[in-house]
LODO-777750 format. One line per 4 residues: number of its first residue (from 0); their letters; for each residue x, y, z of C-alpha. Coordinates in steps of 0.05 Angstrom, whole numbers, plus 32768, in hexadecimal, padded with zeros to 4 digits. Layout:
BEGIN
NUM) A) X/Y/Z; ...
//
This chain:
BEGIN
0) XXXX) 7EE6/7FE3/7FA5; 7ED9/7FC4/7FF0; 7F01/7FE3/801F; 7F39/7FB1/8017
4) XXXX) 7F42/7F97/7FD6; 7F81/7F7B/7FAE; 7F8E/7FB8/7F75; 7F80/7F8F/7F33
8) XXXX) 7FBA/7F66/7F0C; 7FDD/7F87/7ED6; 7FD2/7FCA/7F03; 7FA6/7FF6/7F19
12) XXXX) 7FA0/8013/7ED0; 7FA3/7FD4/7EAD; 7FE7/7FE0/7E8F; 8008/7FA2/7E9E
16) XXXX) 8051/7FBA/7E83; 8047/7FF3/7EBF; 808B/7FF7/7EDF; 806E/8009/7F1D
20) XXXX) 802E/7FD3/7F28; 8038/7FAB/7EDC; 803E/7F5F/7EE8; 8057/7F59/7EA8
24) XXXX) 8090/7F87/7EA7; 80D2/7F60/7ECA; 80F4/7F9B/7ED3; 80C3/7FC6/7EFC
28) XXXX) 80B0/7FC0/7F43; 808E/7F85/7F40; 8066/7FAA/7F81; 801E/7F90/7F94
32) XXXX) 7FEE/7FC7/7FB3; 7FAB/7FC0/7FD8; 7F7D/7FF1/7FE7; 7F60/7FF6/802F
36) XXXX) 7F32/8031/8042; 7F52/8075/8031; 7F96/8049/802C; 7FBD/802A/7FF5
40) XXXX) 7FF1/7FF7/800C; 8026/7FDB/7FEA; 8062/7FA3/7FE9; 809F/7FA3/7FBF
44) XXXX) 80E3/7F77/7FC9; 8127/7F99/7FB4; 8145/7F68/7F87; 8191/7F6F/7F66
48) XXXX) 8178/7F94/7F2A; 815E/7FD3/7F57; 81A2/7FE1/7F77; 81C9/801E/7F7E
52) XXXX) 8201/8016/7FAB; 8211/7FC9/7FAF; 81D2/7FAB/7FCD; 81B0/7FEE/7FDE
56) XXXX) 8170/7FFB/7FB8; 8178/8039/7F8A; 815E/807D/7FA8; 812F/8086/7F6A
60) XXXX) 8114/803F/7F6C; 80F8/8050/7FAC; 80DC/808E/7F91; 80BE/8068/7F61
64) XXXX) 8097/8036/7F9A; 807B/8075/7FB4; 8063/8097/7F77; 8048/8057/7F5D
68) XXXX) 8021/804D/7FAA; 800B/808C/7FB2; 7FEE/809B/7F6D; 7FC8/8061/7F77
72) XXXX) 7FA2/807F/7FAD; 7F83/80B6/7F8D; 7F6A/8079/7F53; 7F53/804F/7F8E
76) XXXX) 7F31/808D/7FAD; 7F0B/8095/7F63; 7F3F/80CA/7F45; 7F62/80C3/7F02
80) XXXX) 7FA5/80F7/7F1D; 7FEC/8101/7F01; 8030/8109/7F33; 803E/8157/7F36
84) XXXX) 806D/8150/7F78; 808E/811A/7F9C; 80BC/8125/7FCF; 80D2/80F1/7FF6
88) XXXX) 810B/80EA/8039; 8136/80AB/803C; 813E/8095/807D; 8163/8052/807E
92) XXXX) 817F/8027/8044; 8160/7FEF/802C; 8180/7FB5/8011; 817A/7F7C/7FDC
96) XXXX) 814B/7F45/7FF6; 811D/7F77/8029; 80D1/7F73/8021; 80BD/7FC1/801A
100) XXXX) 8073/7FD1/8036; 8058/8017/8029; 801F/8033/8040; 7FF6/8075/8025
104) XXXX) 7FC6/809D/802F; 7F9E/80DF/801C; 7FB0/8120/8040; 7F84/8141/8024
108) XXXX) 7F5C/8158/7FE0; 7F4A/819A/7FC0; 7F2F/81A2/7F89; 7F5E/817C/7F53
112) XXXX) 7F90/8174/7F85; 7FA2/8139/7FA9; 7FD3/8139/7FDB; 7FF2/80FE/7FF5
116) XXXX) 801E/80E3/802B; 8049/80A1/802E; 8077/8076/8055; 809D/8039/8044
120) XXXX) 80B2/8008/8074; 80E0/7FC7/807D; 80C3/7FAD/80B7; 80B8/7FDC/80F1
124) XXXX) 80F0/8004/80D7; 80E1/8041/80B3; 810A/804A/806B; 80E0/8087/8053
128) XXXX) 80AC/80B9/8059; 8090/80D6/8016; 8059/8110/8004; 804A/8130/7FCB
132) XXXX) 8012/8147/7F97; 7FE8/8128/7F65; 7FC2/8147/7F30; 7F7A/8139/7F10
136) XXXX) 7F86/814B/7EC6; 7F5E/8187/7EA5; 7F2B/8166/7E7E; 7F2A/8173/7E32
//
């Protein structure tokens, strides 16, 4: 992968129904990611269907930006990993309409463990920081 590259269609793991990165599954995210460097980038707009309060994106849709940006680094990185921890802090509401860009990164790697660090943006303003851990399977 060059050191900024658009993440393949259908996702990074070629499941196009992915709700995360599938651009074949309307209900997901419909988010687009691009690897740069040691980064993964991604965009996603909050439509109607991702609401919690009226015109406030759902809590766990966010959640599931992050986990779905972040995984992807350890795959752009080379690693085949599994979510074991995500915690993430809400900052500021986002609402129906907003472009969402994240950006993440590696903190740091031992061993099987990959732990990564994430922040999603509208605009300059910050909406939430994320980190958490990702896994490398035990091979058969």
């Amino acid at each position: 992968m060059t050191a900024t590259e658009r993440l393949p269609e259908g996702g990074i793991h070629q499941q196009p129904t992915c709700f995360g990165c599938g651009t074949d599954n309307p209900a997901g995210l419909q988010g687009t990611y691009v690897g740069d460097g040691g980064e993964v980038h991604g965009t996603m707009v909050v439509t109607e269907t991702q609401v919690g309060a009226p015109n406030r994106l759902h809590g766990g849709i966010m959640m599931a930006f992050f986990d779905e940006g972040m995984g992807l680094v350890c795959h752009h990185l080379g690693a085949e990993t599994m979510t074991a921890s995500l915690t993430v802090d809400l900052r500021a509401p986002a609402y129906v309409g907003a472009t969402l860009t994240q950006r993440a990164w590696l903190e740091r790697h031992e061993g099987r463990k990959w732990f990564i660090r994430g922040e999603v943006h509208e605009g300059d303003r910050l909406l939430a920081e994320a980190h958490g851990l990702w896994i490398e399977p035990r091979k058969p």
